[in-house]
N, C-alpha and C positions, 0 to 999 in steps of 0.2 A: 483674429482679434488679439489686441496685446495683450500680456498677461499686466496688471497695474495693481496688483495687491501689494503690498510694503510689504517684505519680509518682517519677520518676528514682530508679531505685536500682541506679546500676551504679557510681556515683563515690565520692570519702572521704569524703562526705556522708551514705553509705550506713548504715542501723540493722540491726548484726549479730544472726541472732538472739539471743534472750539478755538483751538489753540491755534494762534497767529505766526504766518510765516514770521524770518526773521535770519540775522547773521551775526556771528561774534565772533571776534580775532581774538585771539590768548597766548600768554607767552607760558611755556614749557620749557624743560631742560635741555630740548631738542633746537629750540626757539619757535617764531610765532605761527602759530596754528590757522585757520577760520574753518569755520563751519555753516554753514546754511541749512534751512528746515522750511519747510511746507506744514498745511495744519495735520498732514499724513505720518511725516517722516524727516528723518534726515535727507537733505538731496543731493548736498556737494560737502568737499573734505579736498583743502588746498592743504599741502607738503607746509613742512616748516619753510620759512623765511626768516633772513637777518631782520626785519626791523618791522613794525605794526604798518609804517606806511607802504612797503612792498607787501605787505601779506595783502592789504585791503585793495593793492592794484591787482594784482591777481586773482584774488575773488572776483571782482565787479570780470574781468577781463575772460571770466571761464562762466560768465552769467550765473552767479552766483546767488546775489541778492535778489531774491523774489519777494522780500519782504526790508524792512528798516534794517540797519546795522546796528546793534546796540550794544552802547558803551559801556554798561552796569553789569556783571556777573551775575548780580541779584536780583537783575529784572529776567534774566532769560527763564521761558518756560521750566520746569522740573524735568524733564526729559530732555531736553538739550544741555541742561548744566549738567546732569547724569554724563552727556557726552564729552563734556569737557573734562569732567575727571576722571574720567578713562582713560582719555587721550592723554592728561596729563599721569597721569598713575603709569602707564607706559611707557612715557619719555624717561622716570623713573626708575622703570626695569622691571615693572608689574607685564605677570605672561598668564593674568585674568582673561583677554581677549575683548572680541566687540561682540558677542555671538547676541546680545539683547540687546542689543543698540537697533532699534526701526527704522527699515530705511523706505524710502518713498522712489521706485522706482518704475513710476509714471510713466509709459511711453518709450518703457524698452523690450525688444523684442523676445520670442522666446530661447532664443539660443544664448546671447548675452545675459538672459537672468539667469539661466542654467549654468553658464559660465561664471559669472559670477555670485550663487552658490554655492558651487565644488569651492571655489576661492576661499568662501569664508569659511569655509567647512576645515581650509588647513588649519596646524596650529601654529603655536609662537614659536618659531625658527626651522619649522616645519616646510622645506624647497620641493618643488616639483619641476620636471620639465612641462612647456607648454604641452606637448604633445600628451602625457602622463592628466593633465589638465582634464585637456579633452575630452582622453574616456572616462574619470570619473565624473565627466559633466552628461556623458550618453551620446558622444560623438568623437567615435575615436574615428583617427585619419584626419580630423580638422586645425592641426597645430597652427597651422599660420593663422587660419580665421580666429582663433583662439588669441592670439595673439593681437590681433587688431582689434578683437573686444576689449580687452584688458586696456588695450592703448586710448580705447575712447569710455574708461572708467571715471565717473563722476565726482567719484567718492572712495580714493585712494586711503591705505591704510583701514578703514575699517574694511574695505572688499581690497586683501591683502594683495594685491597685485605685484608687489614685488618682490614673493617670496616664489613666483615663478620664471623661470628659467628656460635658456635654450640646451638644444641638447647639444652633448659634447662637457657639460659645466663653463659653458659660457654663458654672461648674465642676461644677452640678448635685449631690447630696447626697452625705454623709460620713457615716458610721453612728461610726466613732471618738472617739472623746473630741477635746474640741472642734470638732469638723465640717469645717466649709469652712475653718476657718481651719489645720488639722493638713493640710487636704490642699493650700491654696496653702502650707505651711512646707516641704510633701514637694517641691511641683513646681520651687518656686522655690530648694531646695538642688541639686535636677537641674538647674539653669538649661533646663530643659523648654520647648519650642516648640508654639504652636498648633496643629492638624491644617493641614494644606495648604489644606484649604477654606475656612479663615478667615486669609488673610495680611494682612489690613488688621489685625489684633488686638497684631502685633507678638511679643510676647514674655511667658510669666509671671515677668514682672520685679518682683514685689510690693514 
């Protein structure tokens, strides 16, 4: 049986019941955001985009909107606007994290919550290898399958997915818009450090 409990839902991040699915684009430092919610949790989290009308094809495009898109900052629930300034306090250079942010992760299996667990459990500029992933998720030897969870992540940036790595200190694949180059733009605003087993690599200083 799936496991379908939303992580963290003890904090102001919390989805009361009640509370109406729903999406909202945002622009940040980074540029523009969206987000989608369920009346559980957060569900989806689209990378920045140049412009509000790429960020809203991209949501609709990764079935995002399981509720209205709304246009007003001031209408969105009290726990989704929580999310956006976070997400905006980051784009910023805030290394607060997402760790009370509730996510709704309905309908994913137990290897992939586990996976993406260990995930959130790094910190701000905090790199692993995939393989390194694995066993703090309870499944060492699984690097690639680890690997293809992260790649079918729903909800990039709060379940950090691109602060893991291949081995060797190579940055290995980006399922995101733009790829490798979205994920050295994420590592290198972390000023993010190599895993310890690669210190001749130095720094992702892009």
């Amino acid at each position: 049986m799936l496991d379908s409990t939303p992580i963290m839902s003890d904090q102001i991040t919390s989805f009361p019941p009640g509370t109406q699915p729903g999406a909202f684009i945002f622009e940040t430092a980074l540029g523009f955001f969206s987000i989608a919610w369920s009346s559980a949790g957060i569900t989806r989290c689209v990378l920045p985009e140049p412009s509000r009308e790429v960020a809203k094809r991209r949501l609709s495009e990764r079935g995002g909107m399981a509720g209205p898109l709304l246009e007003s900052e001031a209408a969105l629930p009290a726990p989704a606007r929580a999310v956006v300034e976070a997400v905006r306090a980051y784009t910023e250079g805030d290394t607060t994290g997402f760790d009370d942010i509730t996510l709704d992760l309905t309908g994913i299996d137990e290897f992939r919550l586990a996976i993406y667990a260990a995930a959130r459990a790094l910190g701000h500029g905090e790199v692993v290898t995939y393989g390194e992933l694995a066993e703090r998720a309870g499944y060492p030897g699984m690097a690639r399958e680890t690997g293809t969870a992260l790649g079918r992540n729903p909800i990039p940036l709060i379940v950090p997915c691109h602060r893991i790595i291949a081995a060797g200190g190579k940055l290995g694949g980006f399922s995101a818009r733009g790829g490798t180059d979205t994920k050295k733009r994420l590592l290198a605003h972390e000023h993010a450090a190599p895993p310890a087993a690669n210190p001749d690599q130095g720094d992702f200083a892009f």
